[in-house]
Wavefront OBJ file of the C-alpha trace (Angstrom):
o trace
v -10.257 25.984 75.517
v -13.211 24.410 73.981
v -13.449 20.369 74.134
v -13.658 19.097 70.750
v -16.866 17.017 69.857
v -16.522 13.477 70.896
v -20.083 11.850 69.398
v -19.756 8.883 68.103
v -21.933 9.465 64.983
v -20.052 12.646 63.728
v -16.483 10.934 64.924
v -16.908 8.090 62.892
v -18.150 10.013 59.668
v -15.385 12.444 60.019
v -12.863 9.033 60.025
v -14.564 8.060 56.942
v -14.269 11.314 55.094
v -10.507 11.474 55.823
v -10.195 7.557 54.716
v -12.007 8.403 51.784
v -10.085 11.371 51.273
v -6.558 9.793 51.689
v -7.658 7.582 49.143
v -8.393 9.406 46.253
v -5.660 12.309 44.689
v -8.419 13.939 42.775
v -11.007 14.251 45.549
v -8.824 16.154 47.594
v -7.276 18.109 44.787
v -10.925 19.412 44.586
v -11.058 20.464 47.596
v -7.838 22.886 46.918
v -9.888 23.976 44.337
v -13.369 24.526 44.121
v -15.130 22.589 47.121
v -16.615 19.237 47.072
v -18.716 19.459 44.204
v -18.857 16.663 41.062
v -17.846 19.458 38.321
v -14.930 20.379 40.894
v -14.078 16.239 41.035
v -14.005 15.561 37.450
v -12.039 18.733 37.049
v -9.721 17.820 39.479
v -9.608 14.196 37.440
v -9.127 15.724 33.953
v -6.221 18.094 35.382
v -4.115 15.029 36.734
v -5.304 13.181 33.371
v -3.571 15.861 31.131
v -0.580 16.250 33.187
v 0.120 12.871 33.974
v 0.435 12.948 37.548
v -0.015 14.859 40.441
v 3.863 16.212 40.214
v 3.422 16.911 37.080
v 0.979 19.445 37.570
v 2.445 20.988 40.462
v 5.300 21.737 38.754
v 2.363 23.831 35.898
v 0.952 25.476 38.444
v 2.084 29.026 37.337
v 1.012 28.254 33.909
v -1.258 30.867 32.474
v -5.309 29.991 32.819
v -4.737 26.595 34.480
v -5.969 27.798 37.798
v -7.954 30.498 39.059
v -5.552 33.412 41.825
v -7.304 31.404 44.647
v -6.608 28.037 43.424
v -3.053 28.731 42.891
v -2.669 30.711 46.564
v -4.472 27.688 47.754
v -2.461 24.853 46.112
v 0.907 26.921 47.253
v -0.072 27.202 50.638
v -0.653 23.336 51.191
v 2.653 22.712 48.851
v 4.389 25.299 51.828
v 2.553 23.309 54.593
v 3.853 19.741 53.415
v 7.227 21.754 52.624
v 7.266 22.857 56.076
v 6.298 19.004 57.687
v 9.557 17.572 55.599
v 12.288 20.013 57.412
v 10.717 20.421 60.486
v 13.259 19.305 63.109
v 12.287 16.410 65.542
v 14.931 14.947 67.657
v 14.528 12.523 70.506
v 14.664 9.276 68.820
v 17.003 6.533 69.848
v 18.619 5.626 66.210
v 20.974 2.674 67.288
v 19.805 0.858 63.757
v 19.774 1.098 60.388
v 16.029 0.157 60.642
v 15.563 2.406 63.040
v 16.534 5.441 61.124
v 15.110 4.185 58.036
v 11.258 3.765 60.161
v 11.926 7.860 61.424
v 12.879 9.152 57.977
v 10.856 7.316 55.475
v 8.932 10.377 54.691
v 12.492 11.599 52.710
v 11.338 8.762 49.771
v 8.009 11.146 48.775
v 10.105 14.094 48.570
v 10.774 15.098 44.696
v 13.735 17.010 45.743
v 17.260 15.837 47.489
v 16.707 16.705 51.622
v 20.020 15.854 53.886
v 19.305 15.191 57.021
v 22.333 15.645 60.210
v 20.912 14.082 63.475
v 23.686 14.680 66.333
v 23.474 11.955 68.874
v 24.382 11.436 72.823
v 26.347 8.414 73.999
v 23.241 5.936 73.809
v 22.345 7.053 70.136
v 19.062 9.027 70.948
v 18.832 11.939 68.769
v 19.623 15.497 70.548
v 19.604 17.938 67.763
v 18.522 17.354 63.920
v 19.350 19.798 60.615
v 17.599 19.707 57.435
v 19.033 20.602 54.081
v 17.050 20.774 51.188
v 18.583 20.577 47.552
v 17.466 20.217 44.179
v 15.904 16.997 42.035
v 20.001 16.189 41.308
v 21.666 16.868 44.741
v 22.370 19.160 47.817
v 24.994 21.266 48.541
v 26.449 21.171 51.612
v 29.828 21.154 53.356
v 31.363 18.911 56.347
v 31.282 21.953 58.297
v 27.585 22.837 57.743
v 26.461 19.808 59.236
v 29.124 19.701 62.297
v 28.384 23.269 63.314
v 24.746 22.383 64.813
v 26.197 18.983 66.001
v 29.290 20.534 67.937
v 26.999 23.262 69.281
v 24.552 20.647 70.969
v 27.325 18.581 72.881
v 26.830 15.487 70.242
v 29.488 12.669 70.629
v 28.114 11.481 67.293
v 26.205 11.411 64.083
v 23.562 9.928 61.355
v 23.614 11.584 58.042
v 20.338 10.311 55.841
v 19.334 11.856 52.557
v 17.618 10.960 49.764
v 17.255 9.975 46.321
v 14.083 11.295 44.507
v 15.237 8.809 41.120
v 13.788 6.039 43.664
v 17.241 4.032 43.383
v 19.065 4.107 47.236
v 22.214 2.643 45.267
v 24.958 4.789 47.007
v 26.681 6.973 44.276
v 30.072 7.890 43.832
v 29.985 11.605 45.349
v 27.595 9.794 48.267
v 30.566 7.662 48.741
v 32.929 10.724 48.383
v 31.124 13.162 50.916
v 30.987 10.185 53.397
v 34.697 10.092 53.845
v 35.259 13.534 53.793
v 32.549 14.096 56.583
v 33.847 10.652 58.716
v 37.267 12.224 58.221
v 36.316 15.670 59.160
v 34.162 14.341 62.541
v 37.011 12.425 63.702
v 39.224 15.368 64.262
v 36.397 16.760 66.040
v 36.375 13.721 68.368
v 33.020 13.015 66.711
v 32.010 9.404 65.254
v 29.738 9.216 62.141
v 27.696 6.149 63.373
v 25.756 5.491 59.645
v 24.851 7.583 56.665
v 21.480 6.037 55.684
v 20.236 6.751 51.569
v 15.797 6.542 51.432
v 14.118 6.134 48.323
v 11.023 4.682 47.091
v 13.067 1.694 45.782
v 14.302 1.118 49.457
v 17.189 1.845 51.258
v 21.086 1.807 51.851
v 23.545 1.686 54.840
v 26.494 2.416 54.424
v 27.708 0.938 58.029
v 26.301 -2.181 57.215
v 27.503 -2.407 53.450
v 31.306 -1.199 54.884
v 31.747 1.898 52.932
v 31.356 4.422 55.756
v 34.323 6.187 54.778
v 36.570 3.242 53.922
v 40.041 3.623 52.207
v 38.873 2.560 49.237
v 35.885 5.345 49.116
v 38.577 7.773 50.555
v 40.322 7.247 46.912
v 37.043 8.901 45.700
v 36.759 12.022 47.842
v 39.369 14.102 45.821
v 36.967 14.182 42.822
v 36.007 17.401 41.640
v 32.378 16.838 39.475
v 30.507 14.098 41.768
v 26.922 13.580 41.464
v 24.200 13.411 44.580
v 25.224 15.223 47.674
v 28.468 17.524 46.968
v 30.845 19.681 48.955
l 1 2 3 4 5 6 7 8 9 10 11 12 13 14 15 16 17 18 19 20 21 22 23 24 25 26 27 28 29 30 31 32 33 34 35 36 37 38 39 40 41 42 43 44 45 46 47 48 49 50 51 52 53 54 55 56 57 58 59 60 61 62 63 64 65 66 67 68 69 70 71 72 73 74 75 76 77 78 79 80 81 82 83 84 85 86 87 88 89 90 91 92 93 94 95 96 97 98 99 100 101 102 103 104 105 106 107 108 109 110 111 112 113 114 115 116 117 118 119 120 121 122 123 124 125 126 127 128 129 130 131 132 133 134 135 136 137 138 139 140 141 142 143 144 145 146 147 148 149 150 151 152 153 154 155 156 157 158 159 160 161 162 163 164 165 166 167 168 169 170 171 172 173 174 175 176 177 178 179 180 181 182 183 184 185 186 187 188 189 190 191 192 193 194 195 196 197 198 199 200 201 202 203 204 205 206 207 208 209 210 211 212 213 214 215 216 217 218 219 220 221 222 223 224 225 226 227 228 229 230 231 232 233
């Protein structure tokens, strides 16, 4: 295996280019594109201009004469790349706090998309398995028994459940508050205990252990709704 280049000159410029780069949307767009060149950059600049953000013109990317085959493979495959980042799994953690789960999944906020998280935990709360479910801008579907399956099969004695909210508000909503119980409910007669479901957004975030509807009678009046909005059944 070759040793990777330790100079201090060419170490320290490469830490600037990625500073630089991490701090400027079009400069790396151009590099998707076209290379580092100024027409690339102000090309890169006009194309967020027009579309109003960065989302915005991901979600254009298929539309005709925007950008060239290669731009578009190129913009797809680092789309797939930071697709890829968002469900990969990565247990281990100890997740004993609210905090604490919040600090592991705050990459959930950026998504523009609803992603459930299941993280089955061992008797001192350290993560031993994790499943990713990814949804649409309005919710994901998923079932009590989709998330206990990969729980039971690693030997859990317990669970987090964190998702999202792309709108940026973590207010818990009614079908949040619906799934909850059905899932505390549905653990329980496993012998499982659903320690927290944790909601991330760019607004902040919700707990619904420490706000004391984790499943609570009154949130259990809720579950036998059929139309609920966020995550569903």
């Amino acid at each position: 295996m070759d040793e990777p280049n330790t100079s201090e000159g060419q170490g320290s410029a490469g830490h600037e280019l990625v500073e630089r780069d991490a701090a400027d949307t079009s400069e790396l767009l151009a590099r998707l594109l076209d290379g580092e060149a100024s027409p690339a950059q102000r090309r890169a600049e006009r194309l967020i201009a027009t579309s109003g953000s960065l989302r915005r013109l991901v979600a254009r990317v298929d539309e005709p004469g925007l950008l060239a085959p290669m731009e578009r493979a190129r913009l797809r495959a680092a789309l797939e790349i930071g697709r890829r980042m968002l469900v990969e799994a990565r247990p281990g953690a100890v997740l004993d706090t609210p905090r604490s789960v919040v600090a592991r999944y705050r990459d959930l906020a950026m998504a523009d998309v609803e992603v459930l998280v299941v993280v089955g935990l061992d008797p001192s709360q350290r993560g031993i398995v994790e499943h990713r479910m990814v949804g649409a801008v309005d919710g994901v579907q998923a079932r009590p028994r989709d998330l206990l399956r990969p729980v039971l099969a690693a030997g859990a004695t317990g669970l987090i459940v964190v998702h999202n909210h792309p709108s940026g508000n973590p207010a818990a909503s009614a079908g949040d508050l619906a799934f909850t119980a059905r899932l505390r409910a549905a653990a329980q007669l496993c012998g499982l205990t659903l320690v927290d479901h944790v909601i991330v957004a760019s607004g902040g975030w919700t707990s619904l252990r420490v706000t004391g509807r984790l499943g609570t009678a009154q949130d259990e009046g809720v579950a036998h709704l059929v139309a609920v909005a966020g995550v569903t059944s």
